[in-house]
DRENVOLUM-260670 format. One record per residue (C-alpha): x, y, z. Coordinates in Angstrom, 2 decimals. Layout:
<nodes>
{{X,Y,Z}}
...
</nodes>
This chain:
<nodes>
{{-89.98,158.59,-99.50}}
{{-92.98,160.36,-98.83}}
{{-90.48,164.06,-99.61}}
{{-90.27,162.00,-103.38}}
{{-94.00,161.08,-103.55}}
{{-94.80,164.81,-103.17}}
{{-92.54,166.46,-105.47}}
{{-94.02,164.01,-108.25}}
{{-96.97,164.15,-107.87}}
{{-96.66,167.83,-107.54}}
{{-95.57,167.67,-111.26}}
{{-97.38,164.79,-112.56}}
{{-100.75,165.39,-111.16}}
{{-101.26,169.26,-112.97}}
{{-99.53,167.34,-116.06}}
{{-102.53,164.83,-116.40}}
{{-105.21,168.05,-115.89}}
{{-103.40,169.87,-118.28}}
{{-103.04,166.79,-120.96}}
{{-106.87,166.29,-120.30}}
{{-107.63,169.63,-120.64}}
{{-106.12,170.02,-123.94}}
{{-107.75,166.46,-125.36}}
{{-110.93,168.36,-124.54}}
{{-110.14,171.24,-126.58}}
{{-108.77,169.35,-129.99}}
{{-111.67,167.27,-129.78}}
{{-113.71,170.66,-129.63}}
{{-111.89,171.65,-132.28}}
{{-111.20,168.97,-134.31}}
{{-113.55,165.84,-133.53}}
{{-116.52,165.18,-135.76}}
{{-119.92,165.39,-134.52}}
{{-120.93,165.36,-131.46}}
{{-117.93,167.46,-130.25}}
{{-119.12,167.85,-126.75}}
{{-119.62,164.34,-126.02}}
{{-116.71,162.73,-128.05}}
{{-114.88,165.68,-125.95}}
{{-115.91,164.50,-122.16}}
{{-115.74,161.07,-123.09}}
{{-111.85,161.46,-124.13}}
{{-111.21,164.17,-121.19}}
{{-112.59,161.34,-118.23}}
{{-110.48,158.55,-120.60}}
{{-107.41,160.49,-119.52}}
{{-108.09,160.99,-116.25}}
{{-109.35,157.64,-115.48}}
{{-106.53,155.85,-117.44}}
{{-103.47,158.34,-115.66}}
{{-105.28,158.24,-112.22}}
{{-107.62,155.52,-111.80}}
{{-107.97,156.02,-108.34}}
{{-109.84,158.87,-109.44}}
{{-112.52,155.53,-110.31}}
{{-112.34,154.25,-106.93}}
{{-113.25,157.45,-105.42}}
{{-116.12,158.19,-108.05}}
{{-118.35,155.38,-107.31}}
{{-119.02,155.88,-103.95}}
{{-119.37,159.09,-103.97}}
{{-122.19,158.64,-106.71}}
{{-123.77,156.56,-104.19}}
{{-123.55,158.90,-101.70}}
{{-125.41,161.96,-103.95}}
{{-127.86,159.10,-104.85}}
{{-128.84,158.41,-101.22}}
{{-128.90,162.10,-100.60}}
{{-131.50,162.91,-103.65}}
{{-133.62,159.89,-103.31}}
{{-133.73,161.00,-99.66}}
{{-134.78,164.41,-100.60}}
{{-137.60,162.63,-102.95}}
{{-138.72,160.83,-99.56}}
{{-137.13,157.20,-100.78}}
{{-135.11,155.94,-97.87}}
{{-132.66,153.41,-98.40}}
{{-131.27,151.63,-95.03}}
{{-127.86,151.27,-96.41}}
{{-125.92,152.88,-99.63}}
{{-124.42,149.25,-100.90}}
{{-128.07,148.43,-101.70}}
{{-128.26,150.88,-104.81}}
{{-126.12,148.53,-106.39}}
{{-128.40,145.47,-106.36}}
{{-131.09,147.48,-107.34}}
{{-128.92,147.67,-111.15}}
{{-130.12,143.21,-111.16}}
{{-133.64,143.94,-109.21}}
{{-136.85,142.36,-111.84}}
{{-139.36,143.31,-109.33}}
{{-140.21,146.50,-107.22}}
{{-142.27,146.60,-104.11}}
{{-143.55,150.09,-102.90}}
{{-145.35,150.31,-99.61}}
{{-146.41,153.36,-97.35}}
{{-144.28,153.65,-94.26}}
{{-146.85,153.96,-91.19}}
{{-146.82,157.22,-89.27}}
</nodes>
């Protein structure tokens, strides 16, 4: 089973990238103003409509890079999963940590 899984996905897989690369280019071509955005936005509606676990992976990893920078930018957050109550947060706190 796992023998069929690879052999189609070996052919269905560079069939999506392919598909979604060429949406990107007639919408270059073709697509009225603004090409580049009417272009990515139909290129990521392909992928995340053939492969939508391509979704599930994307969030978290956006909330891993957003940990990362706002760590960088000396904002520590005790706990990724909190970036997404900060989306229905009305009020902010800020305090200095103490050395």
């Amino acid at each position: 089973m796992q023998r069929l899984a690879d052999q189609i996905s070996g052919i269905f897989v560079p069939a999506v990238l392919v598909l979604s690369a060429l949406t990107f280019i007639a919408w270059m071509i073709f697509g009225p103003d603004p090409r580049l955005s009417y272009a990515v936005t139909t290129l990521v509606a392909v992928l995340v409509i053939a492969c939508p676990c391509a979704l599930g992976l994307a969030a978290p990893t956006a909330i891993m890079v957003g940990t990362g920078k706002a760590a960088e930018n000396g904002i520590l957050v005790r706990g990724a999963m909190r970036w997404r109550s900060c989306a229905e947060s009305t009020r902010w706190c800020w305090t200095r940590p103490a050395h």
